[in-house]
C-alpha positions, -999 to +999 in steps of 0.1 A: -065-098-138-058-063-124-028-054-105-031-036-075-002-025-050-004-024-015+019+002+001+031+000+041+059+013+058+061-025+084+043-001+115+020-028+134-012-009+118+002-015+082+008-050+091-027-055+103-042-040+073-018-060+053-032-093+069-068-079+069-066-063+035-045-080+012-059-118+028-093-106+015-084-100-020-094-128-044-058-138-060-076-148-091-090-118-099-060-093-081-022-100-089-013-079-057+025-064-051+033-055-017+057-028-012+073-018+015+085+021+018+100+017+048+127-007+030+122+005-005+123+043-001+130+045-040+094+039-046+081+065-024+074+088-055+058+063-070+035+059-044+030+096-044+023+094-084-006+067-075-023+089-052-007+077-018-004+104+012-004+077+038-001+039+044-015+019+048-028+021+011-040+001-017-043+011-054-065-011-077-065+005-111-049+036-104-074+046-077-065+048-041-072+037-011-064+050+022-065+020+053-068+037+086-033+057+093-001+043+103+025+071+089+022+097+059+048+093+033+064+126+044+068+110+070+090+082+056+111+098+027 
């Protein structure tokens, strides 16, 4: 099983993705995390460290993935 986090900041484009996205996902292959930066601003390095530089984003295996554009994380921390 990989991991794979998605990252939003709870902007109605990061909830769509997060429907869209993370609904999509086969939970037996994917144990996903869903963090929110807006609420959890102690993991915006983290994010940073993955490869993030806007959410919506998913990272499977230490790769990114940029989903359309709600907010960069500059924007949030």
């Amino acid at each position: 099983m990989q991991n794979a986090q998605f990252y939003h900041a709870g902007c109605p484009v990061c909830v769509s993705a997060e429907h869209a996205v993370v609904g999509a996902l086969d939970r037996s292959k994917f144990k996903i995390e869903i963090i929110h930066l807006g609420e959890q601003k102690g993991r915006i390095a983290e994010a940073k460290a993955a490869g993030v530089r806007s959410v919506p984003a998913l990272v499977i295996g230490g790769q990114a993935f940029h989903i359309n554009h709600g907010a960069d994380l500059s924007a949030l921390g």
